[in-house]
VEXDREN-2710 file (C-alpha; in Angstrom, 1 decimal):
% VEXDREN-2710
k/r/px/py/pz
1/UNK/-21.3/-10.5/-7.6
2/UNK/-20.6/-8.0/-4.6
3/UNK/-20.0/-4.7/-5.2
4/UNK/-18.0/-2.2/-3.1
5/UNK/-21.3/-1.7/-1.1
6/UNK/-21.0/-4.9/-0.2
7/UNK/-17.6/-5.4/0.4
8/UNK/-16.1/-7.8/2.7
9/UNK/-12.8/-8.9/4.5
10/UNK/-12.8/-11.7/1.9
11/UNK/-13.4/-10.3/-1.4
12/UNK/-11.1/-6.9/-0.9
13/UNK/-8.8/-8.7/-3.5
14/UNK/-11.6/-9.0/-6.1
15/UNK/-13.0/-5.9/-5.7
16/UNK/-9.3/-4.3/-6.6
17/UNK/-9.2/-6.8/-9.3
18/UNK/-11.9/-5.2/-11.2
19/UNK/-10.7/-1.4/-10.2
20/UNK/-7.0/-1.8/-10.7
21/UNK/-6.8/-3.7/-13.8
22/UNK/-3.6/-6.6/-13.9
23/UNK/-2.6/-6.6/-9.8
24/UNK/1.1/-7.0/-9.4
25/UNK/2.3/-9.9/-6.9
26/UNK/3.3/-6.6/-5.0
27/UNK/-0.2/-5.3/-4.6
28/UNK/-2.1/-8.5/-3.7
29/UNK/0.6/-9.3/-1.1
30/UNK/-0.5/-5.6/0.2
31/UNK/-4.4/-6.8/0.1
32/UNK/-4.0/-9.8/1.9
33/UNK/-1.7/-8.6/4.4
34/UNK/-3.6/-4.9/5.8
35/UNK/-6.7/-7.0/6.3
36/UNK/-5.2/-9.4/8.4
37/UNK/-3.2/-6.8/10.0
38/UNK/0.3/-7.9/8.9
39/UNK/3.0/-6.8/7.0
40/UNK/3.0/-6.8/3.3
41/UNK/6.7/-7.9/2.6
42/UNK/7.6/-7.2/-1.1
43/UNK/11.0/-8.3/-1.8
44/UNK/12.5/-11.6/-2.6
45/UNK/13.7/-11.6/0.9
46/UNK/13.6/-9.9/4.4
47/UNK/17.6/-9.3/4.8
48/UNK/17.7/-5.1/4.4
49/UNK/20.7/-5.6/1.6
50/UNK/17.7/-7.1/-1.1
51/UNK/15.6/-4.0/-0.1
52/UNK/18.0/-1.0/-0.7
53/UNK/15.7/1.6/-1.6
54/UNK/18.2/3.4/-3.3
55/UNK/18.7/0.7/-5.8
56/UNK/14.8/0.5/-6.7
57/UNK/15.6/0.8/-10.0
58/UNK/16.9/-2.5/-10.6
59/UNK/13.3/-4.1/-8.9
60/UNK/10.8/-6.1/-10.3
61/UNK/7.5/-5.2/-11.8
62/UNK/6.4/-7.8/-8.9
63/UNK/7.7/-5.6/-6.3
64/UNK/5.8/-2.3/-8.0
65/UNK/1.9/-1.2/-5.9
66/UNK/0.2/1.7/-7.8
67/UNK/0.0/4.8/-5.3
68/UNK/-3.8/5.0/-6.8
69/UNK/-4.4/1.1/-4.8
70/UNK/-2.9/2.8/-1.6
71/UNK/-5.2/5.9/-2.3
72/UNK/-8.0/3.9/-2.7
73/UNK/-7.9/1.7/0.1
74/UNK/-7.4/4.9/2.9
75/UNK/-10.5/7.2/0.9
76/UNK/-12.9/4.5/0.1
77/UNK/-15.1/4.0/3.0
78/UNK/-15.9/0.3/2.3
79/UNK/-12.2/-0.7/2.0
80/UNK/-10.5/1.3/4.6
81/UNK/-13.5/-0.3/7.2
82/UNK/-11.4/-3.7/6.4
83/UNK/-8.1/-2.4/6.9
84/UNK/-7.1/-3.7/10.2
85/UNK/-6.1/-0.5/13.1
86/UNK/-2.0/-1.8/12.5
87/UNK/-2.6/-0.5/9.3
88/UNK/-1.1/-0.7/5.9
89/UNK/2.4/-1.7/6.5
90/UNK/4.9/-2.6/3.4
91/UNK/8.5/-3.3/3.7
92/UNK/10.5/-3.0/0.1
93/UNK/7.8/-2.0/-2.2
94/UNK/8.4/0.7/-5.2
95/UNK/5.3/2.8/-5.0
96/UNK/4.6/3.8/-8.6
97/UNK/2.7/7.5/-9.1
98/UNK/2.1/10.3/-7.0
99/UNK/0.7/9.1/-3.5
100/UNK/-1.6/12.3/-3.2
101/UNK/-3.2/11.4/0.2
102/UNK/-4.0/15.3/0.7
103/UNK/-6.9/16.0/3.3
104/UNK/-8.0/12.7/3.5
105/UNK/-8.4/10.9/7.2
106/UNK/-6.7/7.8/7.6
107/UNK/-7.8/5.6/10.7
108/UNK/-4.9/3.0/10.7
109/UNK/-1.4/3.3/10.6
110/UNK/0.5/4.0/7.1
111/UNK/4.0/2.4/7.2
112/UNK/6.2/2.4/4.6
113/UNK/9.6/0.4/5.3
114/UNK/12.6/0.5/2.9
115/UNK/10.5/1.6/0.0
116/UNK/11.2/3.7/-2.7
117/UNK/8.9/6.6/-4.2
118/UNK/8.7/7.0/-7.6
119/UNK/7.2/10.6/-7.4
120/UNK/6.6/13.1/-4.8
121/UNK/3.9/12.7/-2.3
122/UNK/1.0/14.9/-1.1
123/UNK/0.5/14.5/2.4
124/UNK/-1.1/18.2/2.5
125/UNK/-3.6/17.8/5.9
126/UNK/-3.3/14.2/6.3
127/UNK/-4.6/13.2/9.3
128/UNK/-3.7/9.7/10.5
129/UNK/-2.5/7.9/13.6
130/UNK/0.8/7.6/12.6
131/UNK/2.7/8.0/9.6
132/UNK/6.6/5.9/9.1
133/UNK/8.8/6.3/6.1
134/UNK/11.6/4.5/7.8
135/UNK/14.6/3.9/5.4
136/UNK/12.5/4.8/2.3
137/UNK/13.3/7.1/-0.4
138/UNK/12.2/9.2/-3.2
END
């Protein structure tokens, strides 16, 4: 069984699995897709009327990523070394919690596309390529 010393491209999944306890369809979408460099697309569709942030409310659990899984993968040393430099990109995802990303370093991209915020975020000192919250809202 790997741990997160040992953590590879292939088993990022599992090693959230055992952290984050019960990953939505939302969150392993995100897994599988920063890795590979891609986006994680969260809604039922791409067409911008099924991802209006503003409506967030009516959403799925399945469209829900913990902001502690996003923490995680830009602070742990072992995961964020798998994130690939286009970052972690996600179109119509409700990011549940705080995102406290405060003084942490972030060596890929952070994109977040027509998603909505459940709480406020703490981007105190952030240092990071770049940072997008293109059509999203809080």
């Amino acid at each position: 069984m790997a741990n997160d010393l040992e953590l590879n491209q292939d088993d990022i999944e599992n090693v959230a699995r055992r952290r984050f306890n019960g990953l939505t369809t939302a969150e392993e979408r995100l897994l599988r897709a920063a890795p590979a460099g891609e986006v994680a697309y969260c809604g039922p569709t791409v067409l911008h009327k099924d991802n209006d942030p503003s409506k967030a409310d009516s959403w799925g659990d399945e469209r829900t990523i913990r902001a502690a899984l996003i923490r995680w993968l830009c602070v742990d040393p072992n995961a964020s070394k798998r994130i690939d430099p286009r970052g972690v990109r996600l179109f119509g995802a409700l990011i549940l919690n705080s995102l406290d990303l405060s003084f942490v370093t972030v060596p890929f991209l952070l994109g977040f596309y027509r998603c909505r915020l459940s709480d406020d975020a703490n981007l105190m000192g952030i240092k990071v390529p770049r940072l997008d919250f293109d059509g999203s809202f809080t």
